[in-house]
C-alpha positions, -999 to 999 in steps of 0.1 A, spaced: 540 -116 631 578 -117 638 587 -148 619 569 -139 586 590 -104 586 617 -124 592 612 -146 563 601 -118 541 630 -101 548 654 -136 538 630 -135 505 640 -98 497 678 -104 506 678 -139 483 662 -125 459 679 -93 449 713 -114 445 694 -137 424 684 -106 404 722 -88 401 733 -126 392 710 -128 366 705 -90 356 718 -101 316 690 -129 317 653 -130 314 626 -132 341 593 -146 340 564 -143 362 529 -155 365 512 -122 364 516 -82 352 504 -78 389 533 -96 402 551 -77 371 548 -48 393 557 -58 423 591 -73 411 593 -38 392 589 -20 423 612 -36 442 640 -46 421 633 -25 386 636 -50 362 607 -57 338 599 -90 336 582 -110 310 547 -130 318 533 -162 311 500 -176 329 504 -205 342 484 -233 328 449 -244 339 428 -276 331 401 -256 314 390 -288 292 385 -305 324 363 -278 343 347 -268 314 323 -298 317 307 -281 339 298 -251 318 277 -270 300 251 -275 330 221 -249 329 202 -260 361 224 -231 379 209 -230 421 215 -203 440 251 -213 449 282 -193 460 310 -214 459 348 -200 471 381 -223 467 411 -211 492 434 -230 515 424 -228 550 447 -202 562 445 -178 584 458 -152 555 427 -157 536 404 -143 559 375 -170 548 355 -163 582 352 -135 562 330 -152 536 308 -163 566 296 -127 568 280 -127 539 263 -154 543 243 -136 567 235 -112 544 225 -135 522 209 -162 536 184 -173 508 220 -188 492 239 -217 500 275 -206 504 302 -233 501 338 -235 516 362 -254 495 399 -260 506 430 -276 515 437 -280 552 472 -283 571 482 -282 606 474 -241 619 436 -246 593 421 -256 630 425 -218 636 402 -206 605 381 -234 607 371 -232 647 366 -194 635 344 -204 612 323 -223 632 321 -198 660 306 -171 630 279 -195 619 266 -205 650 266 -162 660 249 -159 631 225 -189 635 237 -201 598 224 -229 581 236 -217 541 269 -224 548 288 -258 542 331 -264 548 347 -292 530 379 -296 534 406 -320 511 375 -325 486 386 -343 451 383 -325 422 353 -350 413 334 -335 440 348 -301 435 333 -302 398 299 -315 408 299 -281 433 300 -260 403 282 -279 375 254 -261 395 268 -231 416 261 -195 401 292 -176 415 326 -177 426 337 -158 454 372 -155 458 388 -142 492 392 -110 503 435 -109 492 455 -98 463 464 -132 445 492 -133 423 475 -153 401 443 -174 410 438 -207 397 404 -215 414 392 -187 396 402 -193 365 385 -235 370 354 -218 384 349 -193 352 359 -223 330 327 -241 350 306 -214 339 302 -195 373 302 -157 375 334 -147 395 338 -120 422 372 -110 434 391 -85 453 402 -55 430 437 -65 435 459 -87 423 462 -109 390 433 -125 399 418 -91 393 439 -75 369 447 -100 348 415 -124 350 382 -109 361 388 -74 350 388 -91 315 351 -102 324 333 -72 336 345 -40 355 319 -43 379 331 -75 394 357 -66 418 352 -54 448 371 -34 474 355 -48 505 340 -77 509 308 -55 523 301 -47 486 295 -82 474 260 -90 485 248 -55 466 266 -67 433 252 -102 438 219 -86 443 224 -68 409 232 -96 390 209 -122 398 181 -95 392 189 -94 356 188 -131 339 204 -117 303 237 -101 322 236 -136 343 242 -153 309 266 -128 295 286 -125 322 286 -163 324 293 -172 287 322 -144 290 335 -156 317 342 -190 299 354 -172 275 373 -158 292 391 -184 310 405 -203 276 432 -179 279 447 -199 307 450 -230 293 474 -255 286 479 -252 251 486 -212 253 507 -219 276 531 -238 259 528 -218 233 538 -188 249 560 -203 270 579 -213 234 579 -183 222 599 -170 251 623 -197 242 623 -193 207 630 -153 212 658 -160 235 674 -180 213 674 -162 182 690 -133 204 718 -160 214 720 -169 179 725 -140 163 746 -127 189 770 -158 185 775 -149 146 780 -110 147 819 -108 146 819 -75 157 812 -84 189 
């Protein structure tokens, strides 16, 4: 729409003076996906460091072997996210219960009333919406969900998915993205997709081999301690500590 170009455009104009005002700095970012983009644009490389997620907190859930045949997804209701879009598998899937997870603000009627008009074309009854859920109630969803399903759009970095893998479910997101590049790349190749359309045959794949179930869900916790707190700050220090011995050596060399 008009007003998004428009503010994509005042992004683009604040941003490249923030760059030339800051061009003997350094930049950080959440994501070599995001990385790129700011490389594209503007040129400049810029350094990243994940931003942190309560893995200890999620991974309570990891422990939980009674896994049901549940697809859970975790997006803001926006209209961006294309979650009707979710609904569609569903119906392709219909032997699994798929479950909505999100925040809500005032345009989510939009996506939600969408929603609602998909299950009832599809005669649905596998697929629940909760909306402003505590994270209580998020974690009891995943202590028995088997997968993730993440939107069909290029995150910059993807939190949920991170707190799902930490759960111990098996995540499935666009081939895009940090989310992608950064997180569930790490897990398996296999686990992105390009359209949503693909997901029910990689589901499908999955759940008819117990053994890659488990690996693919004891990697994917693995995986997700790379995200958490603790390396943050550590790499976030290191940054620091890098900068300033550049500033301090640069202070003491006379010649300069």
């Amino acid at each position: 729409g008009l007003h998004w170009r428009l503010y994509n455009w005042v992004v683009k104009v604040y941003a490249e003076r923030l760059v030339r005002g800051v061009v003997s700095g350094r930049i950080l970012t959440n994501s070599s996906w995001t990385a790129a983009q700011i490389y594209k644009i503007h040129r400049v490389i810029a350094d990243v460091v994940y931003p942190p997620v309560d893995v200890e907190y999620f991974s309570r859930a990891s422990r939980d072997d009674k896994r049901e045949k549940i697809i859970v997804t975790i997006s803001r209701f926006t209209v961006e996210k294309r979650l009707d879009r979710i609904v569609d598998v569903a119906a392709r899937l219909r032997d699994y219960i798929f479950v909505l997870i999100g925040s809500t603000h005032e345009y989510s009627y939009k996506v939600l009333n969408e929603i609602e008009r998909k299950i009832k074309e599809h005669h649905l009854d596998n697929v629940i919406v909760e909306t402003s859920l505590p994270r209580t109630k998020v974690l009891e969803y995943l202590e028995t969900a088997r997968f993730y399903l993440h939107p069909e759009t290029a995150e910059h970095f993807g939190i949920a998915v991170v707190e799902a893998m930490a759960a111990g479910l098996v995540p499935l997101v666009y081939r895009d993205g940090g989310a992608w590049h950064d997180i569930v790349s790490k897990v398996w190749d296999t686990l992105g997709y390009g359209s949503i359309e693909e997901v029910p045959e990689i589901i499908r794949r999955i759940d008819s081999d117990n053994s890659l179930y488990e690996k693919l869900r004891r990697r994917s916790t693995e995986i997700s301690k790379i995200f958490s707190y603790e390396n943050f700050k550590k790499n976030l220090l290191e940054k620091i500590e890098y900068v300033l011995k550049v500033k301090r050596i640069a202070s003491s060399h006379r010649g300069s």
